[in-house]
C-alpha atoms as one frame of an Amber mdcrd trajectory, in Angstrom:
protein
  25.499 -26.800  46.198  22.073 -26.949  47.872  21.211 -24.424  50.376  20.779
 -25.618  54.064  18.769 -27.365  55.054  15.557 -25.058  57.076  16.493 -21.786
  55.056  14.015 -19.627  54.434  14.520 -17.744  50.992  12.445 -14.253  52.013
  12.468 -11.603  49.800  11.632  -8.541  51.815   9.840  -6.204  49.913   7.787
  -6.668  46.358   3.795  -5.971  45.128   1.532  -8.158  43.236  -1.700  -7.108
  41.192  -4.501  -8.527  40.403  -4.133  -7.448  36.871  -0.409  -8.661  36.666
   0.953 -11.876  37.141  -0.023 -11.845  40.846  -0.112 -15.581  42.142   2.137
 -17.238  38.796   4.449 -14.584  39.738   4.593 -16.303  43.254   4.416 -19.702
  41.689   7.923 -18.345  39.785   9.431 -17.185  42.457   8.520 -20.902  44.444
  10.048 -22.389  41.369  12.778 -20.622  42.118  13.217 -21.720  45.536  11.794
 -18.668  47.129   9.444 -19.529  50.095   8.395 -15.983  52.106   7.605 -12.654
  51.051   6.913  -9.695  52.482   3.781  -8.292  50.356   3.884  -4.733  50.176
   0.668  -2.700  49.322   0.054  -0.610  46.511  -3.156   1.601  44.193  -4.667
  -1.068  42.034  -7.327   0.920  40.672  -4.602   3.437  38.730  -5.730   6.316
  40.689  -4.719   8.092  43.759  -7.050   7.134  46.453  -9.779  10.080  47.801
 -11.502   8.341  50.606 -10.478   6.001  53.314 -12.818   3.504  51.991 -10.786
   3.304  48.475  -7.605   2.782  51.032  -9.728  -0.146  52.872 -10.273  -1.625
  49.708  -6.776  -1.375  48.428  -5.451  -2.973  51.562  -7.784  -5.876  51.562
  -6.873  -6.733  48.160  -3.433  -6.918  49.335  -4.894  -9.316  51.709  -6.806
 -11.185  49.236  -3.660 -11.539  47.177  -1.700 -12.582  50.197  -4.300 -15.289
  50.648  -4.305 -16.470  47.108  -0.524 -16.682  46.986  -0.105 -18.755  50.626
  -3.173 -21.192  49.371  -2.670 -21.646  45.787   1.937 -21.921  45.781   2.496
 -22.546  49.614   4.550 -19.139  50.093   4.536 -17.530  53.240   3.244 -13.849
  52.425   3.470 -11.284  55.155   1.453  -7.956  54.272   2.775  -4.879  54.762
   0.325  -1.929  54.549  -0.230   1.975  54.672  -0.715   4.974  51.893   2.342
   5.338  49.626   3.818   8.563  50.420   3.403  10.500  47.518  -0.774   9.574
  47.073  -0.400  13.324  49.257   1.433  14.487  46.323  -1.541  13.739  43.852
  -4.390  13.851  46.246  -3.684  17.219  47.316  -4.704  18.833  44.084  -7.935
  17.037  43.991  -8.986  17.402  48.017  -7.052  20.324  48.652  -3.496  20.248
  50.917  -5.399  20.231  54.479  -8.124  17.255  53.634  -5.560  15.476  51.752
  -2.930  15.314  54.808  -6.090  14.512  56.675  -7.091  11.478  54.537  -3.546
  10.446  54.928  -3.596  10.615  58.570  -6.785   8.435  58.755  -5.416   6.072
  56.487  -2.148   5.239  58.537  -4.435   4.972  60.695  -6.077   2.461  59.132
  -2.830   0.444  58.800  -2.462   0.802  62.076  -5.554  -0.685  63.485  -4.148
  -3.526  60.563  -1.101  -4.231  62.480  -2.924  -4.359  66.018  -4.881  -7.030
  64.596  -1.896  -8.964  62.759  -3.569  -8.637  59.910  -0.304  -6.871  59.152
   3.523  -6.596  59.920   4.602  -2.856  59.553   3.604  -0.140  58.063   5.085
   0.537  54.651   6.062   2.043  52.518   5.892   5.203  54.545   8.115   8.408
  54.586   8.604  11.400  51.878   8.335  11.806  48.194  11.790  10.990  46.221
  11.902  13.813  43.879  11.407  17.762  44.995   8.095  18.912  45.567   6.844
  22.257  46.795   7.848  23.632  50.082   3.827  23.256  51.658   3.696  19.602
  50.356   7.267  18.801  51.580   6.443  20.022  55.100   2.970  18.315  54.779
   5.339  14.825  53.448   7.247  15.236  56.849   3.683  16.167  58.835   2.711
  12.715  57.597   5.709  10.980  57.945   5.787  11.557  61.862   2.859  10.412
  62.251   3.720   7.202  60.860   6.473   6.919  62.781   4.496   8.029  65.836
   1.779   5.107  64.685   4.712   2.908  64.752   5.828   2.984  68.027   2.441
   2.692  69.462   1.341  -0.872  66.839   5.355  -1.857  68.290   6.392  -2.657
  64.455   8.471  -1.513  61.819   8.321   1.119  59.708   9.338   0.295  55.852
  10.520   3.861  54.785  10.123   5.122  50.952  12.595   8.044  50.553  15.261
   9.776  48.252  18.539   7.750  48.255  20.660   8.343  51.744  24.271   8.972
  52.697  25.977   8.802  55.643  24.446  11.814  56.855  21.193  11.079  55.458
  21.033   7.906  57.346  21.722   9.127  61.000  18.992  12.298  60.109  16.429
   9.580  59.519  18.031   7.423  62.930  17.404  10.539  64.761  13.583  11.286
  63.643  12.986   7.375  64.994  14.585   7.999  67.916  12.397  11.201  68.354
   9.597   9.315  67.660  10.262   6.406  70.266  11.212   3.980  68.013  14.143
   1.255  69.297  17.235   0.986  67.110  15.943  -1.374  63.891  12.460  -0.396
  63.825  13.233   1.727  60.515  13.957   0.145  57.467  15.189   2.047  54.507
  13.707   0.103  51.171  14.726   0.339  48.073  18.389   0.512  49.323  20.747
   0.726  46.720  24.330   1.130  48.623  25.529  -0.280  51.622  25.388   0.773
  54.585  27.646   0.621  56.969  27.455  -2.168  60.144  27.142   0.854  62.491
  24.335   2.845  60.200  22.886  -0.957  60.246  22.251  -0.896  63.821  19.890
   2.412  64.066  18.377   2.447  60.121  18.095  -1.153  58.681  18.752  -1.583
  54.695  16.417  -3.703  52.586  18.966  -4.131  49.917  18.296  -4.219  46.467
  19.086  -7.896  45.344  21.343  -6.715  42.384  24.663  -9.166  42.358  27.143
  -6.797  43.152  25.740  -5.622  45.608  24.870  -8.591  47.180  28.719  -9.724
  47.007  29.333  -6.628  48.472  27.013  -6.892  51.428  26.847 -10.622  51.975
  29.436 -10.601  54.938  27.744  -7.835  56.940  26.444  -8.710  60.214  22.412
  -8.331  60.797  20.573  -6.607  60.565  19.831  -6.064  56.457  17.862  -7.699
  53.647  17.039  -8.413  50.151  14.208  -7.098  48.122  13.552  -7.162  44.419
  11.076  -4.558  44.851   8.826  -6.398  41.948   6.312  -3.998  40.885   4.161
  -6.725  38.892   2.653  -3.869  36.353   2.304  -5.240  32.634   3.742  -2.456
  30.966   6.982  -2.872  33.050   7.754  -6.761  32.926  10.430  -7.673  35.751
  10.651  -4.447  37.136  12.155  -3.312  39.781  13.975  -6.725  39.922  12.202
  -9.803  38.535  10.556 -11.819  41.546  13.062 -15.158  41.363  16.460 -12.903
  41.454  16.161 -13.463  45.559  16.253 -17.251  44.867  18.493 -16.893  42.474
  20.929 -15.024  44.512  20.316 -17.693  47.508  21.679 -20.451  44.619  24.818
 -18.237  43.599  26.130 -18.176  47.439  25.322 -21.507  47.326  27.347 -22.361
  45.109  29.824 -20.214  46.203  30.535 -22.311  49.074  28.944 -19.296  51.376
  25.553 -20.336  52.106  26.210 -19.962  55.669  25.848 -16.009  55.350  22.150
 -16.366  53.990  20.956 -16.833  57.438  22.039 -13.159  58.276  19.244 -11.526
  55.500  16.736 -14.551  55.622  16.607 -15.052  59.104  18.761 -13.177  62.473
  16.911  -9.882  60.604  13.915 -10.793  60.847  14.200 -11.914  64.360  16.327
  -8.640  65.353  13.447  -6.295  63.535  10.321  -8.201  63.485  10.701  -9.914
  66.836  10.084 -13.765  65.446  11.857 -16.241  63.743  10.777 -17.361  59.350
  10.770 -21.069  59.163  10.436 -23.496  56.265   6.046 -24.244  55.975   5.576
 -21.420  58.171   6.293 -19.155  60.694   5.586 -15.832  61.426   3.781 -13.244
  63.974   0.967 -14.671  66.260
């Protein structure tokens, strides 16, 4: 059954590289029946980054890709920028703890001032490392991670949060540092979700699912706000990893066909509007 006709087919978080598939990935994905992503930064120079100009550069080659990718397959790409949360883990050793929170700071900043002038649509990924670290980098992770949020509220855009899986518990802890920071209900979204959460945990933290099938059967009936990401890393020695870049699609088809295509307007579309404040549309559409 074909999808409806206006859908967008968004998958909400993935990276490209310049020295991966980067556009044919997108030109897959189009195949596919995919038509907006949300193009998440990341190091392309396989280093940690040790000056704010190395972060300039790595964000406007997110841009560059983003550019490539709209002009060369016709996909809407929406960049999402800001340092990955644990560059403090590996900078510190190099610049020392204090200089590399520091560089950290200035580079959030730098997403910021990216938002401001729509050059980007949240910050991301922010938040803390996954895995335990020391007790002086953990409380430097958190140092940083306020400010992000802090940065958030004043830009007025999301914040796409990198972070250890969450429970229950978990999930209303992380509500309650957004709502300490200002942020409205919806303005954090949890990536790299990998359970669902419930409607009510929905409303304050927003999951960006992982598009794996049973957990999109799982999920498909929830009300907004949630989405689905592959999380496509795009790195060579990885091929398809997290998720390949046309499971999205591919999913989309499946409820198709399942006589459900009605739901797909929940991830692709009323999210988007409830978090990001304007509405995806077939050729277009986005922040102005």
């Amino acid at each position: 059954m074909p999808l409806p006709s206006g859908l967008p087919v968004v998958d909400h978080h993935c990276h490209l590289s310049p020295t991966g598939e980067g556009v044919a990935a997108a030109a897959r994905f189009r195949s596919a029946g995919g038509t907006h992503l949300f193009l998440a930064t990341q190091n392309y120079a396989g280093r940690v980054p040790t000056t704010i100009e190395q972060y300039r550069d790595q964000f406007e080659t997110t841009e560059r890709l983003a550019h490539r990718v709209r002009e060369s397959t016709g996909v809407v790409v929406y960049p999402v920028v800001a340092p990955y949360p644990i560059d403090l883990v590996h900078a510190a050793p190099i610049l020392g703890l204090e200089s590399a929170l520091e560089l950290h700071r200035r580079g959030l900043d730098l997403a910021g001032e990216w938002v401001r002038e729509h050059r980007a649509v949240a910050l991301g990924e922010v938040g803390r490392p996954h895995f335990p670290v020391a007790d002086e980098l953990a409380a430097a992770a958190t140092d940083a991670f306020r400010h992000a949020l802090a940065l958030a509220r004043e830009v007025g855009c999301p914040a796409v949060v990198h972070c250890a899986d969450l429970d229950p518990a978990g999930v209303r802890a992380l509500a309650e540092e957004g709502r300490q920071a200002g942020l409205r209900p919806g303005q954090i979204v949890k990536h790299y979700a990998r359970s669902r959460f419930t409607p009510g945990d929905a409303s304050t933290v927003v999951p960006s699912y992982l598009a794996r099938r049973d957990l999109v059967r799982e999920v498909i009936a929830d009300p907004a706000p949630w989405f689905l990401e592959t999380d496509f890393l795009d790195d060579p020695a990885r091929p398809g990893a997290v998720l390949d870049l046309e499971t999205v699609p591919r999913r989309a088809a499946a409820i198709a066909d399942a006589g459900t295509s009605e739901r797909l307007w929940t991830p692709f579309v009323e999210a988007i509007e409830r978090v990001y404040g304007w509405r995806p549309e077939v050729g277009g559409g986005g922040p102005t």
